[in-house]
PDB file of N, CA, C, O and CB in Angstrom:
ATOM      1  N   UNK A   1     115.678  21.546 120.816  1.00  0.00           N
ATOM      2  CA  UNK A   1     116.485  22.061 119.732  1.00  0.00           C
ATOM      3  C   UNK A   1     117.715  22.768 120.313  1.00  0.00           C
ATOM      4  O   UNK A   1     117.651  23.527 121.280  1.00  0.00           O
ATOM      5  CB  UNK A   1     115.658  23.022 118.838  1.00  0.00           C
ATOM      6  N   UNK A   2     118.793  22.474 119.680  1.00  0.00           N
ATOM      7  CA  UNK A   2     119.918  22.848 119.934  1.00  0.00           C
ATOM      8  C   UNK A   2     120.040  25.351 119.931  1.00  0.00           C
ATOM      9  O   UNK A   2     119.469  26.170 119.213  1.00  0.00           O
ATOM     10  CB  UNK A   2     120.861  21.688 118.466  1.00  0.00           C
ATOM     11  N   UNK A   3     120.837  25.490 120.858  1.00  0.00           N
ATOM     12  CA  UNK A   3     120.968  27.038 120.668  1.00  0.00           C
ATOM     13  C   UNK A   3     121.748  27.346 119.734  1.00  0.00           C
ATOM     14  O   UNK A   3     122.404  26.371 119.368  1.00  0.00           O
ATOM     15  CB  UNK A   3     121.430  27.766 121.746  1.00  0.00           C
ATOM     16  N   UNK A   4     122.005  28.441 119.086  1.00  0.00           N
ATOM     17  CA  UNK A   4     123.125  28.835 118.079  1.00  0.00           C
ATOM     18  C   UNK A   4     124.527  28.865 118.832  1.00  0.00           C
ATOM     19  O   UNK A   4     125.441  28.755 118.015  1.00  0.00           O
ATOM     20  CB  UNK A   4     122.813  30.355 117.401  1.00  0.00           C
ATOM     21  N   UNK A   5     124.930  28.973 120.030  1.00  0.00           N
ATOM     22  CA  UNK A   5     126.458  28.579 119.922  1.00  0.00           C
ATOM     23  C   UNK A   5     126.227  27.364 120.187  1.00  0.00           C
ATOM     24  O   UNK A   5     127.100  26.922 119.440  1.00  0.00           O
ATOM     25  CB  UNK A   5     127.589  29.234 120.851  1.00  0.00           C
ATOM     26  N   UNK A   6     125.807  26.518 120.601  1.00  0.00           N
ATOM     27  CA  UNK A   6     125.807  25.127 120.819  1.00  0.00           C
ATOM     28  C   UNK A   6     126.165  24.325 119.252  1.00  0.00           C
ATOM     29  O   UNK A   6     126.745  23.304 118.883  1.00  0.00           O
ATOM     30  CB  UNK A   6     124.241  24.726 121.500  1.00  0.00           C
ATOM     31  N   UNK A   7     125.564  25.267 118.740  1.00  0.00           N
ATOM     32  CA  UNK A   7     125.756  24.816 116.785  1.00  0.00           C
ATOM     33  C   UNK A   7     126.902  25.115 116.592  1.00  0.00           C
ATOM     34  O   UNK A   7     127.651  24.274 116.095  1.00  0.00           O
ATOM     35  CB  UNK A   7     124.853  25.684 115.444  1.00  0.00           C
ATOM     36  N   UNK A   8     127.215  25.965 116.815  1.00  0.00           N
ATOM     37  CA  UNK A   8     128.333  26.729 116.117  1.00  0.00           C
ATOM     38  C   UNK A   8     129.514  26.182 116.829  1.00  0.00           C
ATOM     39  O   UNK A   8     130.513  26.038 116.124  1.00  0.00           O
ATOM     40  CB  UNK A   8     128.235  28.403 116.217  1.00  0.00           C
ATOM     41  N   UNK A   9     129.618  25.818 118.184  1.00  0.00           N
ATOM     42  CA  UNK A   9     130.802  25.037 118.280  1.00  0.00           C
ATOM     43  C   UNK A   9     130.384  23.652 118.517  1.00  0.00           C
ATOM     44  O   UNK A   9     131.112  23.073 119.323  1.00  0.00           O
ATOM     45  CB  UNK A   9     131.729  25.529 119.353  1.00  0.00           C
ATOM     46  N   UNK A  10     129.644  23.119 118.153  1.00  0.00           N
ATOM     47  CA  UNK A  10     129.964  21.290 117.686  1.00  0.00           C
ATOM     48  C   UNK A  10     130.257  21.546 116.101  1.00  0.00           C
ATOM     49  O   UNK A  10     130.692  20.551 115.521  1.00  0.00           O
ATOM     50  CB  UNK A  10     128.228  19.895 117.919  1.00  0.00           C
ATOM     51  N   UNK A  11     130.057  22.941 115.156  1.00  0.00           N
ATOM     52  CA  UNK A  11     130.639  22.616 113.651  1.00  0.00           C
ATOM     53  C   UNK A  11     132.182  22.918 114.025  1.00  0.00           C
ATOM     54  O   UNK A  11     133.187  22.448 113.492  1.00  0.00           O
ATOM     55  CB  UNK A  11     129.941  23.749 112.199  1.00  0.00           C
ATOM     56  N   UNK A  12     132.102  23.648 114.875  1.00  0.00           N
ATOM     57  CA  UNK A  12     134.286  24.582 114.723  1.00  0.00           C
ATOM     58  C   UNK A  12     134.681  23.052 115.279  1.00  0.00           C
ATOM     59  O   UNK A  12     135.694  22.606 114.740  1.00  0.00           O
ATOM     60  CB  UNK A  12     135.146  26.682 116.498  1.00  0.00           C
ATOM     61  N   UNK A  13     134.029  22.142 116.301  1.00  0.00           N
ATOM     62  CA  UNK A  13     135.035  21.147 116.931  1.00  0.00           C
ATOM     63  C   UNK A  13     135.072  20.102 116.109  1.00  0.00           C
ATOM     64  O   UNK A  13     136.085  19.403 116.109  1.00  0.00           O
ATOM     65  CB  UNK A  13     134.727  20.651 118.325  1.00  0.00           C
ATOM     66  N   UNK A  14     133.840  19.751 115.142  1.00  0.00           N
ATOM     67  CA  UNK A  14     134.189  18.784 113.832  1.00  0.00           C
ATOM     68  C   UNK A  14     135.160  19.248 113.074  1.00  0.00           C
ATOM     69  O   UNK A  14     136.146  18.518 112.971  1.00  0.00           O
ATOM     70  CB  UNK A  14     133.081  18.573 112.855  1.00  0.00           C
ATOM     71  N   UNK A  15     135.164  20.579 112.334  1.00  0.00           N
ATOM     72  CA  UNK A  15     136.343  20.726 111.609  1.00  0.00           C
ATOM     73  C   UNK A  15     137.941  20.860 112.003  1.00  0.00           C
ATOM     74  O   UNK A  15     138.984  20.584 111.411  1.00  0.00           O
ATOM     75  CB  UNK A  15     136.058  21.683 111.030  1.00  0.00           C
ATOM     76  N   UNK A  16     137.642  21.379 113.201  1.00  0.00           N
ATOM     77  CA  UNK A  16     139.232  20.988 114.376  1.00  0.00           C
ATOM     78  C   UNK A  16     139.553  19.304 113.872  1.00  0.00           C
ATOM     79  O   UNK A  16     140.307  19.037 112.937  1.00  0.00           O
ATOM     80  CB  UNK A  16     138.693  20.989 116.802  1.00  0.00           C
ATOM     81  N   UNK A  17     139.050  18.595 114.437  1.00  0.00           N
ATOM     82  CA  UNK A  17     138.918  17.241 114.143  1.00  0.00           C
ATOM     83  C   UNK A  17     139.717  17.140 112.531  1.00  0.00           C
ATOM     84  O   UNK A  17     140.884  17.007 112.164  1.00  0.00           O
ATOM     85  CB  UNK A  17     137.156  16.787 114.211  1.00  0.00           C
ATOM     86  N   UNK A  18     138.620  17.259 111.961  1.00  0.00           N
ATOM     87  CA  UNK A  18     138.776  17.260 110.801  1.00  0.00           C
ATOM     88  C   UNK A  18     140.651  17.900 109.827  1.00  0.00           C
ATOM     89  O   UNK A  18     141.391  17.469 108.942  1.00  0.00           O
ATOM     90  CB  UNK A  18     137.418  18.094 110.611  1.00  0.00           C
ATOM     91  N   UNK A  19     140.603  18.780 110.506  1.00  0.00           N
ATOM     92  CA  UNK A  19     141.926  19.778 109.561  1.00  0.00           C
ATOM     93  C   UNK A  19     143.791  19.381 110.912  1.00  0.00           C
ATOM     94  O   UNK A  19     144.944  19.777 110.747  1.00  0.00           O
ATOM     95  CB  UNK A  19     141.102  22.628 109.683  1.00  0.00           C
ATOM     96  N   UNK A  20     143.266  18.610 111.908  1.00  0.00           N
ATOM     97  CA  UNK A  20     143.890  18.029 113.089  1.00  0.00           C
ATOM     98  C   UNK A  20     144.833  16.679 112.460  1.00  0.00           C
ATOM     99  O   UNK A  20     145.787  16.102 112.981  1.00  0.00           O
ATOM    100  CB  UNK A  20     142.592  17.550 114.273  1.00  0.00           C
ATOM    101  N   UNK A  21     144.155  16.439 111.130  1.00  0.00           N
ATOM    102  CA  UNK A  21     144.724  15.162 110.715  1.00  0.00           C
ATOM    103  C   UNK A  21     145.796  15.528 109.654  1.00  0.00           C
ATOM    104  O   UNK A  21     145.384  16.192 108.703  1.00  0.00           O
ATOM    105  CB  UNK A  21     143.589  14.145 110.134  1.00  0.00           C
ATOM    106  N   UNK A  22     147.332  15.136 109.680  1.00  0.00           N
ATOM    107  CA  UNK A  22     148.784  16.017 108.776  1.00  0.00           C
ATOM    108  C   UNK A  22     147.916  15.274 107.394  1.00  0.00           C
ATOM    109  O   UNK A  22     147.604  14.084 107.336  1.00  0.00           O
ATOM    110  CB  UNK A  22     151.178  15.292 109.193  1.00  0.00           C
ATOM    111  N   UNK A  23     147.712  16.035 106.626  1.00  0.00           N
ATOM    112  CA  UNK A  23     147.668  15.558 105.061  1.00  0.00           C
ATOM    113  C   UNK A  23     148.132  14.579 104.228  1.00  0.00           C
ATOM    114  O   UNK A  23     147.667  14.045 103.221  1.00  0.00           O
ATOM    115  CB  UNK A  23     148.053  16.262 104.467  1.00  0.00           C
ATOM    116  N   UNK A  24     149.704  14.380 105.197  1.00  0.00           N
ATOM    117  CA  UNK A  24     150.205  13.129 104.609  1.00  0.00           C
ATOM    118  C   UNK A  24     149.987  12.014 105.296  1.00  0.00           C
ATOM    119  O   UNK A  24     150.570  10.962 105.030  1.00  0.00           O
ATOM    120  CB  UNK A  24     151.490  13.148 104.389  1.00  0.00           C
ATOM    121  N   UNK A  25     149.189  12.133 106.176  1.00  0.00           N
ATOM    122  CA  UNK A  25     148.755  10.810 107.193  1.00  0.00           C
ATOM    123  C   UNK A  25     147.696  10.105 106.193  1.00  0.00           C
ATOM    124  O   UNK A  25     147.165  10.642 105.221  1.00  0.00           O
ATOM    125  CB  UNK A  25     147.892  11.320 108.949  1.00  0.00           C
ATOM    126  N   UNK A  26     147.541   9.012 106.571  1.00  0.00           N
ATOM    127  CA  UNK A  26     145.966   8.485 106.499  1.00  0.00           C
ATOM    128  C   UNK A  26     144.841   9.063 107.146  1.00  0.00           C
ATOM    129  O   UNK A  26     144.910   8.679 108.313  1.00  0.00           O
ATOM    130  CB  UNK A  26     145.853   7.232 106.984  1.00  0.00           C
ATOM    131  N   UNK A  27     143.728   9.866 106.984  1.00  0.00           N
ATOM    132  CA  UNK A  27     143.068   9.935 107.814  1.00  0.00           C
ATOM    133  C   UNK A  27     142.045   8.562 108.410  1.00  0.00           C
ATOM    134  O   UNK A  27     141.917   7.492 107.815  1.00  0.00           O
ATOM    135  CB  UNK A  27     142.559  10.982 107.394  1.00  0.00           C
ATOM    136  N   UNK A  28     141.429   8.911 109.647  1.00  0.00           N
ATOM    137  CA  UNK A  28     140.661   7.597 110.188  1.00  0.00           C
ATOM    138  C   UNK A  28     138.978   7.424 108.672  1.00  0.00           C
ATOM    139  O   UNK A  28     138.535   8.131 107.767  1.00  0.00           O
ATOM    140  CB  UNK A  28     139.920   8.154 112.527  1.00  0.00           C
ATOM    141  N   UNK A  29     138.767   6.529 109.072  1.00  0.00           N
ATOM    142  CA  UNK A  29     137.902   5.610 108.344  1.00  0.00           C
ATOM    143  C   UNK A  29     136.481   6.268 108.360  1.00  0.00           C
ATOM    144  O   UNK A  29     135.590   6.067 107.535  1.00  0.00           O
ATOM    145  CB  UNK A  29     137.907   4.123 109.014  1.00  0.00           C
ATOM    146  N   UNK A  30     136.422   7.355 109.803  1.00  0.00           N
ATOM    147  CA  UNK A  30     135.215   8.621 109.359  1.00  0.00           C
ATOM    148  C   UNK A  30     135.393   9.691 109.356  1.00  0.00           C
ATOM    149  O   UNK A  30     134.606  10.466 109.900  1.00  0.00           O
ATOM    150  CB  UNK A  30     134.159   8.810 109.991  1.00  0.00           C
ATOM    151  N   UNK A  31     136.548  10.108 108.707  1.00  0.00           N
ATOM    152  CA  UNK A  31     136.659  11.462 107.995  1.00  0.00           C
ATOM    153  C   UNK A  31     136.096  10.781 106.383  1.00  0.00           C
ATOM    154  O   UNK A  31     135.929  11.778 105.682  1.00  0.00           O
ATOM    155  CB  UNK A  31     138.581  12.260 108.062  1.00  0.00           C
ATOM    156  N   UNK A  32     135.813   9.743 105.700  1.00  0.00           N
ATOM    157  CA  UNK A  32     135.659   9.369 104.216  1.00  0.00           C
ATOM    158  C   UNK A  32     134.976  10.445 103.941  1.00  0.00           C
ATOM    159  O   UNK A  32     135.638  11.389 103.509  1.00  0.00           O
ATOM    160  CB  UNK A  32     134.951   8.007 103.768  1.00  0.00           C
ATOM    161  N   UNK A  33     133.751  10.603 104.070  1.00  0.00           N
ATOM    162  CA  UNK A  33     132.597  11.762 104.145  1.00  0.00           C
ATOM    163  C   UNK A  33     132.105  12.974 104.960  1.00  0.00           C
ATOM    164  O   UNK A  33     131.021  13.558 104.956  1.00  0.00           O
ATOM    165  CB  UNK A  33     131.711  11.238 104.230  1.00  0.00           C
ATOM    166  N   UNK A  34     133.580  13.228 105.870  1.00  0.00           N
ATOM    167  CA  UNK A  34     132.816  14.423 106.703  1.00  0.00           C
ATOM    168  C   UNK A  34     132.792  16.053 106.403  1.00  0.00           C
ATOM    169  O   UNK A  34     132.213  16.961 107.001  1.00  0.00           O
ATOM    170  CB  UNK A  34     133.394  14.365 108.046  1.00  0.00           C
ATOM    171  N   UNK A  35     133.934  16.060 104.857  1.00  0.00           N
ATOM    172  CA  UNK A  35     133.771  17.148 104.400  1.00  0.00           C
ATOM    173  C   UNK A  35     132.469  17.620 104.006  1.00  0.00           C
ATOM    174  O   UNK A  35     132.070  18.751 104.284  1.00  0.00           O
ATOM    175  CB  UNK A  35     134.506  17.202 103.574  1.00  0.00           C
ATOM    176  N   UNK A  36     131.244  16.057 102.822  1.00  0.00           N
ATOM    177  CA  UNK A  36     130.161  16.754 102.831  1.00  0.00           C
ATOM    178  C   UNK A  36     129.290  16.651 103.729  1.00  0.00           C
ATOM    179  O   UNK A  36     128.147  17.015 103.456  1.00  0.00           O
ATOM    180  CB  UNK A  36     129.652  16.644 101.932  1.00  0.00           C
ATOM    181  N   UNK A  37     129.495  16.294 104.624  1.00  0.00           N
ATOM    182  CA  UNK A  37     128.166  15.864 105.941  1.00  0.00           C
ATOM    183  C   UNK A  37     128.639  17.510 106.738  1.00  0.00           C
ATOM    184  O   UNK A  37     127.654  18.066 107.224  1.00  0.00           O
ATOM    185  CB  UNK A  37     128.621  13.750 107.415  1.00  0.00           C
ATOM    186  N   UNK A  38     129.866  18.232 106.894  1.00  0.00           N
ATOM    187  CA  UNK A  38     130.308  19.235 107.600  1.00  0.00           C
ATOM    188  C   UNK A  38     129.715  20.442 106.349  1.00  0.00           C
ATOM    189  O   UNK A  38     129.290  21.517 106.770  1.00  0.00           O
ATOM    190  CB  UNK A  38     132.108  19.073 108.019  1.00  0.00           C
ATOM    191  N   UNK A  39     129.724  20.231 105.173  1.00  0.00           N
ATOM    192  CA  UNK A  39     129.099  21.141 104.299  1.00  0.00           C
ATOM    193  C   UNK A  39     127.421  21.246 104.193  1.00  0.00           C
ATOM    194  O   UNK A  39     126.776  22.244 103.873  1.00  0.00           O
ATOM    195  CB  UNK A  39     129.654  20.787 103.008  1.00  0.00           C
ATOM    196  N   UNK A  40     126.911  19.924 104.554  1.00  0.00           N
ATOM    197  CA  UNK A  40     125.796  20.551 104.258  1.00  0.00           C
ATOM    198  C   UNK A  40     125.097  20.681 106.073  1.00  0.00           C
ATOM    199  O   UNK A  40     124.045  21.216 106.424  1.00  0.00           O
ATOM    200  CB  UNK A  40     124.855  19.537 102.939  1.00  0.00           C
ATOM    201  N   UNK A  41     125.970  20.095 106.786  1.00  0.00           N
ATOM    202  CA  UNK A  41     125.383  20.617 108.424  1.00  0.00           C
ATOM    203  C   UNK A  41     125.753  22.445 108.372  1.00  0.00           C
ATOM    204  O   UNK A  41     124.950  23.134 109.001  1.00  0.00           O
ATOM    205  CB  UNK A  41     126.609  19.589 110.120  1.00  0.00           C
ATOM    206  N   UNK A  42     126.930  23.202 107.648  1.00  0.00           N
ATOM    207  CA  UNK A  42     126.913  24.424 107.494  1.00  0.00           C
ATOM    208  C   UNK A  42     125.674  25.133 106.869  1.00  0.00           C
ATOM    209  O   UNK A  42     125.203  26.242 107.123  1.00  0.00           O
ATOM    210  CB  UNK A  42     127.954  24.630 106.869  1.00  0.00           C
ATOM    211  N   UNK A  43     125.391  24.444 106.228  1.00  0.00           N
ATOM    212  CA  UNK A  43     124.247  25.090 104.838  1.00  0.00           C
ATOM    213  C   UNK A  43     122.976  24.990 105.884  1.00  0.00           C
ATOM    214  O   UNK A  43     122.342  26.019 106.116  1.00  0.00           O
ATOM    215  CB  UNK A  43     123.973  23.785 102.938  1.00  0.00           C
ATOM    216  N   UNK A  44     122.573  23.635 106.571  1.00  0.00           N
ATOM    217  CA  UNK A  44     121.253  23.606 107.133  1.00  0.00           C
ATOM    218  C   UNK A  44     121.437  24.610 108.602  1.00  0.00           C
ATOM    219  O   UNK A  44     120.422  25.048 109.142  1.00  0.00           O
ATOM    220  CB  UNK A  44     120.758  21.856 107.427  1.00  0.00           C
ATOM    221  N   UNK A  45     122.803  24.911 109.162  1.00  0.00           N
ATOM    222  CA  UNK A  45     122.715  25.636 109.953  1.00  0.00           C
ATOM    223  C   UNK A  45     122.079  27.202 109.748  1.00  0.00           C
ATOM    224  O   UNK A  45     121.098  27.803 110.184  1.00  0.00           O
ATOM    225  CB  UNK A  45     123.819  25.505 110.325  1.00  0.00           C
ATOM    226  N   UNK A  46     123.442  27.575 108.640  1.00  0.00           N
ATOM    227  CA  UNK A  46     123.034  28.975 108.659  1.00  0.00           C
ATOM    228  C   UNK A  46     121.139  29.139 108.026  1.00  0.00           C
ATOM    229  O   UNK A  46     120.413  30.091 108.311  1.00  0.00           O
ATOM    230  CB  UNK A  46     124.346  29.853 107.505  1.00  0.00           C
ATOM    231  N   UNK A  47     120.772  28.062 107.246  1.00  0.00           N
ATOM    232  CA  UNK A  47     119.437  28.640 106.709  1.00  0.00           C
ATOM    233  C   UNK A  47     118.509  28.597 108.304  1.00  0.00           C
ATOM    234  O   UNK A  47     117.561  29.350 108.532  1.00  0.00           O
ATOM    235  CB  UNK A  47     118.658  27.460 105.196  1.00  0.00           C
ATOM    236  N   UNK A  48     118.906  27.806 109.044  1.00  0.00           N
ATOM    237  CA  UNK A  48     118.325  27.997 110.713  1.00  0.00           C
ATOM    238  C   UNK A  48     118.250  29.280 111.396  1.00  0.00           C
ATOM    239  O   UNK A  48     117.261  29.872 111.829  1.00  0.00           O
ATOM    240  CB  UNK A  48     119.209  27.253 111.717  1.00  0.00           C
ATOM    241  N   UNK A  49     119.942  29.717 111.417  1.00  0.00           N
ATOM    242  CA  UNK A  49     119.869  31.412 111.488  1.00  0.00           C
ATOM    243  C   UNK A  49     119.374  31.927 111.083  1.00  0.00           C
ATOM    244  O   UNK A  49     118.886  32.691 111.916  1.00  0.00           O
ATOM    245  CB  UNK A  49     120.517  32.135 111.280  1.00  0.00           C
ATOM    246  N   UNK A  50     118.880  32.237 109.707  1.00  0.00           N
ATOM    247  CA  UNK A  50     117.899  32.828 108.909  1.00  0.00           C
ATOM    248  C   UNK A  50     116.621  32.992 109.375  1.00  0.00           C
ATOM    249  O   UNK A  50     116.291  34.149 109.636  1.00  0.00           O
ATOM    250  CB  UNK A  50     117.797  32.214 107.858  1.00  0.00           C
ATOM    251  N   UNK A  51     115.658  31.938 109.577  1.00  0.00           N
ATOM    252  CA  UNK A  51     114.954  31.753 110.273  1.00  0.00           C
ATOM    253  C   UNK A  51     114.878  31.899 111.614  1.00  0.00           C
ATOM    254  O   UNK A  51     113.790  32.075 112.162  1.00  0.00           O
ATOM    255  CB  UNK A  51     114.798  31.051 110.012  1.00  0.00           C
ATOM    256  N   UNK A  52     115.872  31.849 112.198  1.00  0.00           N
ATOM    257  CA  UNK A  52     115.187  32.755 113.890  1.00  0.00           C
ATOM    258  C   UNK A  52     115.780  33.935 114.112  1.00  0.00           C
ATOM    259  O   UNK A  52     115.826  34.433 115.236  1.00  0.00           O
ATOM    260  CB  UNK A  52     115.525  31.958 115.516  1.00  0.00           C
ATOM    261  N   UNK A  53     116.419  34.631 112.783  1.00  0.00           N
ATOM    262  CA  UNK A  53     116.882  35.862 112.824  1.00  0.00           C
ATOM    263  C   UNK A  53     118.122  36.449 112.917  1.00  0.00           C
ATOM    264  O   UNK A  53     118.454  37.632 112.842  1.00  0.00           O
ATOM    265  CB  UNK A  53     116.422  36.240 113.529  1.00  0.00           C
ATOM    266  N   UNK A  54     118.681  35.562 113.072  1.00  0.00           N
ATOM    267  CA  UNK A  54     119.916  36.080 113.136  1.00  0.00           C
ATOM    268  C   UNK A  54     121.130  36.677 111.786  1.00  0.00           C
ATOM    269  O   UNK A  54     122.189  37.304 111.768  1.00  0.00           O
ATOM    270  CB  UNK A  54     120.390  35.033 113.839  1.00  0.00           C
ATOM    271  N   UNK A  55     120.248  36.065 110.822  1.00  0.00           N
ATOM    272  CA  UNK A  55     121.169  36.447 109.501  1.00  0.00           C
ATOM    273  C   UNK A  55     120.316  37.351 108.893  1.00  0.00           C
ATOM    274  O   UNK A  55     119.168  37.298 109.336  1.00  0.00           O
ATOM    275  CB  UNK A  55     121.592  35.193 108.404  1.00  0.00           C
ATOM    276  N   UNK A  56     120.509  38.162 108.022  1.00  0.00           N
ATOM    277  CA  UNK A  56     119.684  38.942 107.299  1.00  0.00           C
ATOM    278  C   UNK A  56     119.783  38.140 105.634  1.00  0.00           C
ATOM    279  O   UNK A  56     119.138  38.597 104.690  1.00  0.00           O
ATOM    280  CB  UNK A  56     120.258  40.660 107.447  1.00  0.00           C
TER     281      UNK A  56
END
């Protein structure tokens, strides 16, 4: 199992990725879905923190 910064920066380097692309571009062909695949990898992260303590 992955550590908590190991999580935490493969989510900051997807959304780099992600917000890296000018608005008026096309983005590439797998950004279609990575806003919700990056929303709910946030959601299953932090409830992870939760569970080994780190969030209250």
């Amino acid at each position: 199992m992955k550590e908590v910064q190991h999580r935490i920066a493969y989510y900051l380097k997807k959304v780099s990725e992600k917000t890296s692309v000018h608005p008026a571009k096309i983005p590439p062909r797998s950004h279609k879905y990575r806003h919700e695949r990056l929303m709910t990898y946030k959601k299953l992260m932090h409830e992870e923190f939760k569970n080994q303590g780190y969030v209250n």
